[in-house]
C-alpha positions as CSV (number, residue, x, y, z in Angstrom):
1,X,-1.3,-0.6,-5.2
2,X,-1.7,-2.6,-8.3
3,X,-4.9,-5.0,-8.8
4,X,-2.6,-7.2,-10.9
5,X,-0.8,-8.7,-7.9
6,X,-2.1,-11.9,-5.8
7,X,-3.5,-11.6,-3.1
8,X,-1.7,-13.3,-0.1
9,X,-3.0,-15.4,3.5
10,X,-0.1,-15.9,5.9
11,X,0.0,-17.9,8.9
12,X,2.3,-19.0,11.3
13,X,2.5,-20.6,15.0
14,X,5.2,-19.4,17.8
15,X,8.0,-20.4,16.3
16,X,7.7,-18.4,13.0
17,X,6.1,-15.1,14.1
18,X,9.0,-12.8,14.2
19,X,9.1,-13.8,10.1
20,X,5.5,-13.4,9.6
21,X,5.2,-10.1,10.8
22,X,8.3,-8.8,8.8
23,X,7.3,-10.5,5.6
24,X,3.4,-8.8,6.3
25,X,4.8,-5.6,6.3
26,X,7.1,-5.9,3.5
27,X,4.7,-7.0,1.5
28,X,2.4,-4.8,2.2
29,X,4.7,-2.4,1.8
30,X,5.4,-3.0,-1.9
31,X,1.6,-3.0,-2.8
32,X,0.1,-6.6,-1.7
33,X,-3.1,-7.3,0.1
34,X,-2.2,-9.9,3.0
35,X,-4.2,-11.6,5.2
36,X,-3.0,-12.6,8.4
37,X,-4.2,-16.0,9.7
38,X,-2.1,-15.0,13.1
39,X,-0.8,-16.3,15.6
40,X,-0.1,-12.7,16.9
41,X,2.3,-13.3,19.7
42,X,5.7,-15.3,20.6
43,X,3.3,-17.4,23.1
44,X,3.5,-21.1,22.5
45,X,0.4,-22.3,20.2
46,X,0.0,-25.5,17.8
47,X,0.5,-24.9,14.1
48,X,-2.6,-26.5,13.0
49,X,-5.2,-23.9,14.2
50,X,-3.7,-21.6,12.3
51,X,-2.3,-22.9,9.1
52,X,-5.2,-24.5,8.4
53,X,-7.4,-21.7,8.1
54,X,-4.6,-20.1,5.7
55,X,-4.6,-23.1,3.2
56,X,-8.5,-23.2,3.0
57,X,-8.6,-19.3,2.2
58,X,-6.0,-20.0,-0.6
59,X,-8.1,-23.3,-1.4
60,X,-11.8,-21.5,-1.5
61,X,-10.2,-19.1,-3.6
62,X,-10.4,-15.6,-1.2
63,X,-6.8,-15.5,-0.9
64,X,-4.9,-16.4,-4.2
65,X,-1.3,-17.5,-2.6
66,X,-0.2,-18.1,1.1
67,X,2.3,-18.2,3.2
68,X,3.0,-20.3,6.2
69,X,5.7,-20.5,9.0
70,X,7.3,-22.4,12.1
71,X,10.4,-23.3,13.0
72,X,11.5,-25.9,10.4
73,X,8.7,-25.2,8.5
74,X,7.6,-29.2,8.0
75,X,4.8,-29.4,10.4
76,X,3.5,-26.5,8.5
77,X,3.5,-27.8,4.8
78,X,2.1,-30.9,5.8
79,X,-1.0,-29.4,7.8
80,X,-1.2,-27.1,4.7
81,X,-1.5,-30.1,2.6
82,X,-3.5,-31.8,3.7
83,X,-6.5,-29.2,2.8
84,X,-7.4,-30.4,-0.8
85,X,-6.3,-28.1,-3.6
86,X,-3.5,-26.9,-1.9
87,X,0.5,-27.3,-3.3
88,X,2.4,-26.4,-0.4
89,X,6.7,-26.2,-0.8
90,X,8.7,-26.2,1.8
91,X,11.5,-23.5,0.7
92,X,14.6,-22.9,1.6
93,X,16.5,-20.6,-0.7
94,X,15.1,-18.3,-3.7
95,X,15.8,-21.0,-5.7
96,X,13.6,-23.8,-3.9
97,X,11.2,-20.9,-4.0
98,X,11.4,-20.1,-7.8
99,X,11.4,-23.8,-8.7
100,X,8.4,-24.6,-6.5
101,X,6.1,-22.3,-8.8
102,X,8.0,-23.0,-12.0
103,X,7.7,-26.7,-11.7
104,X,5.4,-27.5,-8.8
105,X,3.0,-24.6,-9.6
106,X,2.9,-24.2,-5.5
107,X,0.4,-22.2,-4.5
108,X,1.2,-21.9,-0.9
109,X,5.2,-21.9,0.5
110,X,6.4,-23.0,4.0
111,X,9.2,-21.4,5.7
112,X,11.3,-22.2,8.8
113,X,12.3,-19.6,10.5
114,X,14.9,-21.2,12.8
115,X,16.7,-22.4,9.5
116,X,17.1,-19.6,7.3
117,X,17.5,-15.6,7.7
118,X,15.1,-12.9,7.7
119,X,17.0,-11.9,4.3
120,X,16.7,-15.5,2.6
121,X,13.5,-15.9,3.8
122,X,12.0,-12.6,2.0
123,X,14.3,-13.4,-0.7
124,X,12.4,-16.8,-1.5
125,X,9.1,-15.6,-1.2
126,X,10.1,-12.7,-3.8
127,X,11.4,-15.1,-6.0
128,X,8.3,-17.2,-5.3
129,X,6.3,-14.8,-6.0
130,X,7.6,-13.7,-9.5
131,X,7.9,-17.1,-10.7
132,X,5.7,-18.2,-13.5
133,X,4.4,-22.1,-13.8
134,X,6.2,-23.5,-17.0
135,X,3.1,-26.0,-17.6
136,X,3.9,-28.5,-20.4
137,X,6.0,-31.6,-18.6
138,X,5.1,-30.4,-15.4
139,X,1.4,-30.0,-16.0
140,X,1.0,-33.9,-16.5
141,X,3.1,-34.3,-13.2
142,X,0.8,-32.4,-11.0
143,X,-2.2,-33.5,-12.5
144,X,-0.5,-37.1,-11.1
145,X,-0.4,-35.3,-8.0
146,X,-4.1,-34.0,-7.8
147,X,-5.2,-37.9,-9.0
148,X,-3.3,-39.8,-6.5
């Protein structure tokens, strides 16, 4: 397990679960620290309570990226966003993923799980993940973002 790599929050309501618990494990698997935020079952539960927490662990600066889910996914970037110092994309794809650190310099994704599959999903955190932010341009756009 390498120090180098990000630690990661993840959180999720009902209607991403499935998702967050294979995307856990995978990552943990391949050598990342991940804190789960929950919810821990299929049982219906509002997104907030636990999304929330996720964003200000990756705002506060004790988790360094997170990850949040639903069904769409929407609900759950806007709750994330609305905790200050949080960049939240929703994704869709590996490359929504890879351009929302590239250009965006996201430092949380959302995910829907009743949109995309388990393999797409995994596939745009990775690509996420190993995206770097290309600054320059970009910079000045989400310094326009942090000011507005």
């Amino acid at each position: 397990m390498s120090n180098d790599l990000p630690r990661i929050g993840i959180g999720t309501d009902h209607a991403g679960f499935e998702y967050k618990e294979f995307l856990r494990e995978t990552l943990k698997a391949m050598g990342y620290t991940v804190e789960d935020f929950g919810t821990y079952s299929r049982e219906s539960v509002d997104y907030p309570v636990f999304i929330k927490p996720t964003a200000r662990a990756v705002a506060e600066g004790s988790c360094d990226l997170g990850i949040v889910l639903g069904g769409s996914g929407n609900g759950e970037a806007m709750s994330a966003n609305k905790v200050t110092g949080i960049r939240c994309a929703l994704c869709w794809d590996a490359n929504t993923g890879r351009l929302a650190r590239q250009h965006n310099d996201a430092n949380m994704i959302s995910l829907g799980q009743r949109q995309i599959s388990r393999e797409t999903a995994l596939d745009t955190v990775l690509a996420w993940l190993n995206a770097e932010f290309e600054g320059g341009r970009h910079q000045h756009r989400i310094d326009l973002i942090e000011t507005a």
